[in-house]
ZAKOL-160500 format. One record per residue (C-alpha): residue number from 1; x, y, z. Coordinates in Angstrom, 2 decimals. Each point is the difference from the previous one (the first is absolute). Layout:
BEGIN
ROMI pos    east   north      up
ROMI NUM       X       Y       Z
...
//
This chain:
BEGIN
ROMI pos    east   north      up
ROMI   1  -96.27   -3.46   12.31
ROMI   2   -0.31    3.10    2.58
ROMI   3    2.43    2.82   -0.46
ROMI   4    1.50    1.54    3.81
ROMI   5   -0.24    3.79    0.52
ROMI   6    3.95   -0.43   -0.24
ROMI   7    0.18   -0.14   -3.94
ROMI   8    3.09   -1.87   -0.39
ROMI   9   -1.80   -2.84    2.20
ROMI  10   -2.24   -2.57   -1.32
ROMI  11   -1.63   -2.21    2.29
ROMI  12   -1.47   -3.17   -0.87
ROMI  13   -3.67   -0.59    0.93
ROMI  14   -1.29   -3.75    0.83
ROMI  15   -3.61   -0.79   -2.15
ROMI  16   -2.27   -0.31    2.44
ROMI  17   -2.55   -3.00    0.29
ROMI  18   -2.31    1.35   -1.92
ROMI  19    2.13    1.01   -3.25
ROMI  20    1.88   -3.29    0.07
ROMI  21   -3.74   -1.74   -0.34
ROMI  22    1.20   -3.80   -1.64
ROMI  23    3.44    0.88   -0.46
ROMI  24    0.49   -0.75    3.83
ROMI  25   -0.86   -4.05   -0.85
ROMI  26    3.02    0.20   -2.65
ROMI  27    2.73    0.95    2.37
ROMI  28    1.43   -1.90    2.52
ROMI  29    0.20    1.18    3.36
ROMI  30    3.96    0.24   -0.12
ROMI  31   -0.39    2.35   -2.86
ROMI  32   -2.13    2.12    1.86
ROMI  33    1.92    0.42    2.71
ROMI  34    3.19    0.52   -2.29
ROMI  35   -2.14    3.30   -1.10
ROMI  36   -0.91    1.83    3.38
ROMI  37    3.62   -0.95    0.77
ROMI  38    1.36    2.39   -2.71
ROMI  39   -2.78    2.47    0.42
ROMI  40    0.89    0.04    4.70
ROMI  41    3.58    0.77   -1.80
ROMI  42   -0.77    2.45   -2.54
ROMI  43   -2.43    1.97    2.60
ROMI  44    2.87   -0.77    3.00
ROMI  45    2.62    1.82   -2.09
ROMI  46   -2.62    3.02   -1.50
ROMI  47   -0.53    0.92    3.68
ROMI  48    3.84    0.25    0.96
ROMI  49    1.22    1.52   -3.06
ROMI  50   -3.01    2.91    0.90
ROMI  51    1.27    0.35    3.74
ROMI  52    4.00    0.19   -1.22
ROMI  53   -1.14    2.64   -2.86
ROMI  54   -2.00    1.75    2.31
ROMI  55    2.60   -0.19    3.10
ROMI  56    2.94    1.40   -2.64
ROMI  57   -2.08    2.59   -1.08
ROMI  58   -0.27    1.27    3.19
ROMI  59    3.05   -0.20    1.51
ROMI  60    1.33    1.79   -2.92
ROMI  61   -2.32    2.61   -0.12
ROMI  62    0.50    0.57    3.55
ROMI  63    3.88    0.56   -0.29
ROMI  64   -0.74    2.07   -2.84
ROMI  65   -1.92    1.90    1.90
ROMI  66    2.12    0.88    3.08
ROMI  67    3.18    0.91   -2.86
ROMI  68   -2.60    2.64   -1.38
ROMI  69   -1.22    1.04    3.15
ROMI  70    3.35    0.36    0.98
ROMI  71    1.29    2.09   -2.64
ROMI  72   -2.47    2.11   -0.33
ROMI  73   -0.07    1.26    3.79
ROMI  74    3.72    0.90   -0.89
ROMI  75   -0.24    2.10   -3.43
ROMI  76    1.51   -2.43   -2.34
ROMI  77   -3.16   -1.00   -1.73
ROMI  78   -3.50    1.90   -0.49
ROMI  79   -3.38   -0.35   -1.80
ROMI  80   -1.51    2.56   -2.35
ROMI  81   -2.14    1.48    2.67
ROMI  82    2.75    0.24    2.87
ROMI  83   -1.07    2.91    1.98
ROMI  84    3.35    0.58    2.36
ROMI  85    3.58    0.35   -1.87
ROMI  86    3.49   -0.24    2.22
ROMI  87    1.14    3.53    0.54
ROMI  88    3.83   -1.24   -1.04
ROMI  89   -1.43   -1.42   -3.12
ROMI  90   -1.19    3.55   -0.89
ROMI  91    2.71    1.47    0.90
ROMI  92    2.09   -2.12   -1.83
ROMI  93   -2.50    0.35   -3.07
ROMI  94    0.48    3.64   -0.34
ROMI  95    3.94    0.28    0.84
ROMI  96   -0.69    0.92    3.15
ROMI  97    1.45   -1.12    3.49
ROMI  98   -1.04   -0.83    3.46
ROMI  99    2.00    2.98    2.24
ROMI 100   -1.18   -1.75    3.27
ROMI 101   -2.20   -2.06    1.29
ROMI 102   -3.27    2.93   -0.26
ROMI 103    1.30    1.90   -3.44
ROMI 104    0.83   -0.65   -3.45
ROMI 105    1.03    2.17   -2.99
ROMI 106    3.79    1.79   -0.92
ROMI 107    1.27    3.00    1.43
ROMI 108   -2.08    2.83   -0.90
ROMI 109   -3.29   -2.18   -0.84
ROMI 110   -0.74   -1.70    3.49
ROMI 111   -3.27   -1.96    0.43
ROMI 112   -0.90   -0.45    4.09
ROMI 113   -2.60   -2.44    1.47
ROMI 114   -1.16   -1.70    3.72
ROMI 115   -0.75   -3.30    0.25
ROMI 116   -3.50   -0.75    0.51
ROMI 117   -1.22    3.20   -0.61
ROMI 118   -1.32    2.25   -3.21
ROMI 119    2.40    2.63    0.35
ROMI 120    2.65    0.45   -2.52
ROMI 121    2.14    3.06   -1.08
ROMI 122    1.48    0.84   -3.32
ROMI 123    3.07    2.71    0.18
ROMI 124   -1.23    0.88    3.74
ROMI 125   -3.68    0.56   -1.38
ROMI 126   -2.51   -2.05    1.48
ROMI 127   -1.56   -2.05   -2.13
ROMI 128   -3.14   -2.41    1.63
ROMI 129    0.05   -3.57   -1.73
ROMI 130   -3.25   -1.71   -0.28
ROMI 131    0.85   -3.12    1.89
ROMI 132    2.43   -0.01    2.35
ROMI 133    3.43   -1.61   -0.75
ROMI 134    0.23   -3.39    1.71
ROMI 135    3.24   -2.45    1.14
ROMI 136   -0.41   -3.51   -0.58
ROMI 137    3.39   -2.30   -0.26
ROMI 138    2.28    2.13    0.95
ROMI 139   -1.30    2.24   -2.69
ROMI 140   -1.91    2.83   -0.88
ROMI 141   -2.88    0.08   -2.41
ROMI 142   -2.00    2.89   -1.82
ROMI 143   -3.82   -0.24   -1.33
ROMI 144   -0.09    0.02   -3.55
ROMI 145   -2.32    2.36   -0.82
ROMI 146    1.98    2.36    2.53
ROMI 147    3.76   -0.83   -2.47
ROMI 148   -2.30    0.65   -3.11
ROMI 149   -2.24    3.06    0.80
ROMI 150    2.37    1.83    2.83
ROMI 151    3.60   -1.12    0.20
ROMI 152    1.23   -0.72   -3.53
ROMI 153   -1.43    3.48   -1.90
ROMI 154    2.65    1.55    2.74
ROMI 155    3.35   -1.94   -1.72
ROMI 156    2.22    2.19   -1.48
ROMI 157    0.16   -2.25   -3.17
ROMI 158   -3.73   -0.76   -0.27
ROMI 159   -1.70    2.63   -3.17
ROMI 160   -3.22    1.61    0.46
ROMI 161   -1.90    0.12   -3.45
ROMI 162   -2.50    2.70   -0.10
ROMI 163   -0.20    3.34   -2.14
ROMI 164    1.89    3.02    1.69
ROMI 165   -2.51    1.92    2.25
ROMI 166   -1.60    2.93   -1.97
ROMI 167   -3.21    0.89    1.40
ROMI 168   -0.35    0.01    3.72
ROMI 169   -3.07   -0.16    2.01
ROMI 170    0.12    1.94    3.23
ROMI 171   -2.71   -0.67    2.89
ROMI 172   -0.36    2.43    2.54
ROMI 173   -1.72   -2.00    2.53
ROMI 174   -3.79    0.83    1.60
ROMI 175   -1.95    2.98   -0.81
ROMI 176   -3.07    1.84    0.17
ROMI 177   -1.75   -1.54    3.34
ROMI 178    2.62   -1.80    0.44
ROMI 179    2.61    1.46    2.06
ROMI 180    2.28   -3.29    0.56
ROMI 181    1.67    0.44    3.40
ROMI 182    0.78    3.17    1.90
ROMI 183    3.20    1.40    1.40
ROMI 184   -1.93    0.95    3.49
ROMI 185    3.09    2.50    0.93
ROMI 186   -0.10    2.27   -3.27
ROMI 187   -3.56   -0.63   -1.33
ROMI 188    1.03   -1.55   -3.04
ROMI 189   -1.87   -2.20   -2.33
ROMI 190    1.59   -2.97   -1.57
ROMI 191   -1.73    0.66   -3.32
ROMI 192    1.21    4.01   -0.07
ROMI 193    4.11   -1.31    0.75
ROMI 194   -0.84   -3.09   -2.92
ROMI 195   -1.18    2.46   -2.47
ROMI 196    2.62    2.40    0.88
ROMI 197    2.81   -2.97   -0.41
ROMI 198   -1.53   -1.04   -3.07
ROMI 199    0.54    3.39   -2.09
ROMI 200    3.58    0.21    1.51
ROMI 201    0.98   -3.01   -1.71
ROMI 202   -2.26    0.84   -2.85
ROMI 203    2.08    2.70   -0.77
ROMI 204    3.60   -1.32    0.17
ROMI 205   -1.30   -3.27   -2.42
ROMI 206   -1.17    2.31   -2.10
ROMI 207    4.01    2.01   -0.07
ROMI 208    1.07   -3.96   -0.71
ROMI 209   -2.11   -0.35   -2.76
ROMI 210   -2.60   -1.90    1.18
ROMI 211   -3.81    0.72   -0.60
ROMI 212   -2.13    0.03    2.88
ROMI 213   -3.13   -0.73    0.66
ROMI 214   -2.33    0.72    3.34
ROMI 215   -3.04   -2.49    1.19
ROMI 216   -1.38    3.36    1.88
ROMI 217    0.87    3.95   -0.15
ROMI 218   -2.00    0.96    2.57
ROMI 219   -1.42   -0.77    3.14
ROMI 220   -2.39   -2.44   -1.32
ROMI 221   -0.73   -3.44    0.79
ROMI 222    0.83   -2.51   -2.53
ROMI 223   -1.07   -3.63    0.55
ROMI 224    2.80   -2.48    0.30
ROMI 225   -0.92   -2.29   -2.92
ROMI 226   -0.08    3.24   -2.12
ROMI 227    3.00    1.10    0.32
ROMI 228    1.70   -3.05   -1.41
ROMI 229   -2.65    0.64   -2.99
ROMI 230    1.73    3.46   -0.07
ROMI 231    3.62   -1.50   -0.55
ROMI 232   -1.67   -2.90   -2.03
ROMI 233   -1.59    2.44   -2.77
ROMI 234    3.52    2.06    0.28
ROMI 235    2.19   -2.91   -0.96
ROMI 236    1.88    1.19    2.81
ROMI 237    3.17   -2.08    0.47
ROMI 238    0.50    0.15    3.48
ROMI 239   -2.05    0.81    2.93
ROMI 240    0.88    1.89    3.25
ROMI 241   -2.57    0.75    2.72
ROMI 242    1.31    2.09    3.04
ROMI 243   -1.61   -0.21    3.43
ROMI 244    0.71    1.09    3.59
ROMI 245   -0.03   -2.43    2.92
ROMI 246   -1.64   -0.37    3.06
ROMI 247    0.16   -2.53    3.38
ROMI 248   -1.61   -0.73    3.56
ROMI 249    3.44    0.70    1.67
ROMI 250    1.71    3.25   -0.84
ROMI 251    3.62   -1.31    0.11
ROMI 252   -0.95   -1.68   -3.71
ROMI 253    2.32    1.86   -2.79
ROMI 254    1.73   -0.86   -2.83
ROMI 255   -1.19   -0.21   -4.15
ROMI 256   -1.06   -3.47   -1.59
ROMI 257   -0.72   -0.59   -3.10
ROMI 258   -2.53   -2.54   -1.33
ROMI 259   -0.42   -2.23   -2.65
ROMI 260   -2.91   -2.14   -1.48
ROMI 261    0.51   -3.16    2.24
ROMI 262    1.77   -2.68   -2.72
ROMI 263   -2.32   -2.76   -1.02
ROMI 264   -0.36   -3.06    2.14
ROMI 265    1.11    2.15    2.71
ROMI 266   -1.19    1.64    3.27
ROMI 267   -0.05    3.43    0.36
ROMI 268    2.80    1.45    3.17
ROMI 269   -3.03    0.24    2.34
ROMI 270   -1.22   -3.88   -0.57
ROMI 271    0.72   -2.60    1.57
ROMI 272    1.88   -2.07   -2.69
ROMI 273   -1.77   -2.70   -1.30
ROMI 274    0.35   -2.78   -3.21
ROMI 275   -3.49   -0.02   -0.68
ROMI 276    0.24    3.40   -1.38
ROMI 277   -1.34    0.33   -3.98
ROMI 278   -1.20    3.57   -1.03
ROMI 279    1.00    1.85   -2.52
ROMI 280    0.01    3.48   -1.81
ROMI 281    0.42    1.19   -3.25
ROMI 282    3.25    2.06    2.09
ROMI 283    1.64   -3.37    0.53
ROMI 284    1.24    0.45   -3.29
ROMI 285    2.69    2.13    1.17
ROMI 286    0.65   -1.78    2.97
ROMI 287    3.48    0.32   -0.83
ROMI 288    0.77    3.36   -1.22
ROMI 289   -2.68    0.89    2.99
ROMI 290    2.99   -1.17    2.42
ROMI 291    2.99    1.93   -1.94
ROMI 292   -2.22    3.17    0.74
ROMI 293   -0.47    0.02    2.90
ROMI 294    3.40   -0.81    1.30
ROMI 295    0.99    2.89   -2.43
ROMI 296   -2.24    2.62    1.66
ROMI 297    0.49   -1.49    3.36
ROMI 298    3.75    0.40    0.12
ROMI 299   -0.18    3.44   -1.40
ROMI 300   -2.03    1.10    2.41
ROMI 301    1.47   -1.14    2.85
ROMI 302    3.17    0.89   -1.28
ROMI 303   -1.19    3.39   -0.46
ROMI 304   -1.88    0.74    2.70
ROMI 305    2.00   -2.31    2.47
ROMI 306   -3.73   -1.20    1.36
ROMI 307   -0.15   -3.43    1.85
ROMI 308   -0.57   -2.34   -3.01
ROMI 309   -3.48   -2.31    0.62
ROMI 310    0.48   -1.83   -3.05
ROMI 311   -1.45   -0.85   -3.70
ROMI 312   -2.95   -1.53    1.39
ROMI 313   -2.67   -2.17   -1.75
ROMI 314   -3.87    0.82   -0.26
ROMI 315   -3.05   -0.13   -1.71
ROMI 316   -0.86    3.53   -0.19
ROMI 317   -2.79    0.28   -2.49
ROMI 318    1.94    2.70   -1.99
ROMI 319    2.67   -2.22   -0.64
ROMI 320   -2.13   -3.25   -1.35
ROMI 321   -1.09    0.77   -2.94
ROMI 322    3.26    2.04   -1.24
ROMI 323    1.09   -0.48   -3.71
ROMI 324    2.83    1.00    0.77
ROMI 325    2.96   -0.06    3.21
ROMI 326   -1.00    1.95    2.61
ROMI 327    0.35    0.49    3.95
ROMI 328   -1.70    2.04    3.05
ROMI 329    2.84    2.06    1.96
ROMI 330   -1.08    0.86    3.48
ROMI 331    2.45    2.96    0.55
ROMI 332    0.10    0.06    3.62
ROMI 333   -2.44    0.14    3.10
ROMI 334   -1.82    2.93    0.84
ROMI 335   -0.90   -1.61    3.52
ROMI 336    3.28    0.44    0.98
ROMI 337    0.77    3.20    1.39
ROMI 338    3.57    0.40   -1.45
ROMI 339   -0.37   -1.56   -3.40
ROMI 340   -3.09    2.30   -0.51
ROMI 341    2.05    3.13    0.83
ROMI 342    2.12   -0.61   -2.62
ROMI 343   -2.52   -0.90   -2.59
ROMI 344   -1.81    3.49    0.59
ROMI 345    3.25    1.32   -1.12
ROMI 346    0.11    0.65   -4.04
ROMI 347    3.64   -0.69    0.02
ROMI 348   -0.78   -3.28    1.06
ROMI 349   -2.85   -0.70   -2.38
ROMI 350    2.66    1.06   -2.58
ROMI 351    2.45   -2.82    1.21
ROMI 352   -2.80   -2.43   -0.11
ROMI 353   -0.93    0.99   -4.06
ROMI 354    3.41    0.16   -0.77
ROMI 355    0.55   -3.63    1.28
ROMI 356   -2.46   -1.44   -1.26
ROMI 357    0.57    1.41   -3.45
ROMI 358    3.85   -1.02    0.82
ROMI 359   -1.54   -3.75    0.03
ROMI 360   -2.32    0.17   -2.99
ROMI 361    3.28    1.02   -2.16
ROMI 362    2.42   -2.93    1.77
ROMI 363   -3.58   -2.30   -1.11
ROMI 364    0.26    1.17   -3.07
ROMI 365    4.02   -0.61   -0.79
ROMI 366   -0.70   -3.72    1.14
ROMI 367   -2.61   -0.61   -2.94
ROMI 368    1.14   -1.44   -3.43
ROMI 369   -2.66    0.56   -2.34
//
């Protein structure tokens, strides 16, 4: 006997000539031919049972298929790596609703997006997404990566678990050599107004209780990596670095803010992309990273009343290997003739400190230690 790949089968094998030997001068021809008979049968009904097993099979793995297929491509079903979620279903999620066809949220918490596009905008703050938000079936879908790291730490129900913010790193940016850019009108230096910004706010943390500690106190160049060392060694809960902007075309203003671009992500000024795998030892705060900087960013511009350019994601080398949350605020641009007038005003360098300490304190009411 032979056994068939197809377990449950058994097909019956004829002796051949040379096995049966003398046996073949004991049987008579009829009972020979009674044999291969049952064997044609046996082998006859192996074969069609295989092609109807095999045909079923098929056909229902097919229709099984398409059903999946199906309802997957509208939201009912998902697997554990699904990278897209239906806007409505996170809406829904977090007791949310959709206001129109572009915005979700209540009332007073309003969450703003274009199809097809990265920008999004959290209480009138622009907030860049990672991927852009996409409309398939009638519906809309968000990366993610983009819900986890950017949209969800901004619910009004969602906790942020950290310690309360005690010591605060301040970064004045540039130094020494390194002037940073140049308001061409008034002959200022971008590292002079950082420092100067920097021990504005240093002083009204330090009314609030905070202690404060500086990467540079004088006009010194520090390298980049070692002035995350310096907030590193300091245990320094949060991180702030303060800049001044510059651009080609002088009609550029407005403050951003940046963040340490989420992991899996692309950073505002990359092309998006799903291939994307690096990773810091910042992403670790990816979340509270977010909550910042919409805190700073909407007390500045609130403040100030400057055009808001967003919270912003980027690898800025300060920022990567942070223990801590912490963001790079470009306060304005110096390139512009306008905006730089009223930077070279202390008044106005007051209104910046004072907002951006207003935003470390509304950070630091969020936390729940």
């Amino acid at each position: 006997m032979r056994r068939s790949k197809h377990r449950s089968l058994i097909l019956a094998s004829i002796p051949g000539k040379e096995a049966m030997g003398c046996d073949l001068t004991c049987q008579t021809m009829e009972g020979l031919s009674t044999q291969v008979t049952k064997a044609s049968k046996i082998r006859t009904f192996s074969n069609e049972a295989v092609e109807y097993f095999s045909y079923s099979r098929i056909k229902r793995g097919i229709g099984l298929l398409i059903i999946v297929v199906a309802m997957m491509g509208i939201g009912l079903i998902g697997t554990s790596e699904a990278t897209e979620i239906p806007l409505a279903k996170v809406a829904k999620v977090n007791k949310l609703q959709m206001l129109s066809a572009n915005s979700f949220g209540t009332k007073d918490v309003v969450f703003a997006f274009k199809e097809n596009s990265r920008v999004f905008m959290f209480k009138k703050i622009l907030m860049p997404l990672g991927f852009p938000i996409i409309k398939r079936y009638g519906r809309y879908y968000i990366d993610n990566s983009d819900y986890k790291s950017h949209i969800k730490p901004l619910f009004p129900t969602t906790q942020h678990n950290y310690k309360k913010i005690r010591v605060i790193a301040l970064d004045a940016g540039h130094g020494g050599e390194d002037n940073g850019t140049t308001a061409k009108w008034y002959k200022l230096q971008e590292k002079s107004l950082a420092m100067d910004v920097c021990l504005r706010l240093a002083k009204l943390l330090d009314r609030n209780g905070y202690k404060v500690i500086l990467t540079r106190l004088h006009d010194k160049k520090i390298l980049l990596p070692e002035r995350t060392q310096i907030a590193n060694r300091a245990k320094a809960d949060l991180f702030i670095s303060i800049h001044f902007n510059s651009a080609p075309l002088s009609s550029a203003s407005g403050i951003e803010t940046f963040v340490l671009t989420p992991s899996q992500q692309a950073s505002s000024y990359e092309a998006f992309s799903k291939n994307i795998c690096r990773s810091f030892v910042g992403n670790a705060f990816d979340a509270l990273n977010i909550v910042l900087g919409y805190c700073l960013q909407s007390s500045l511009i609130q403040q100030t009343s400057a055009i808001d350019r967003g919270v912003k994601h980027s690898t800025f080398t300060v920022l990567r290997d942070l223990k801590c949350p912490g963001i790079l605020v470009e306060c304005g641009f110096l390139s512009n003739r306008e905006e730089c007038k009223k930077i070279t005003s202390p008044a106005y360098r007051d209104v910046l400190a004072q907002s951006i300490c207003d935003g470390i304190i509304k950070f630091n009411d969020l936390l729940s230690e």
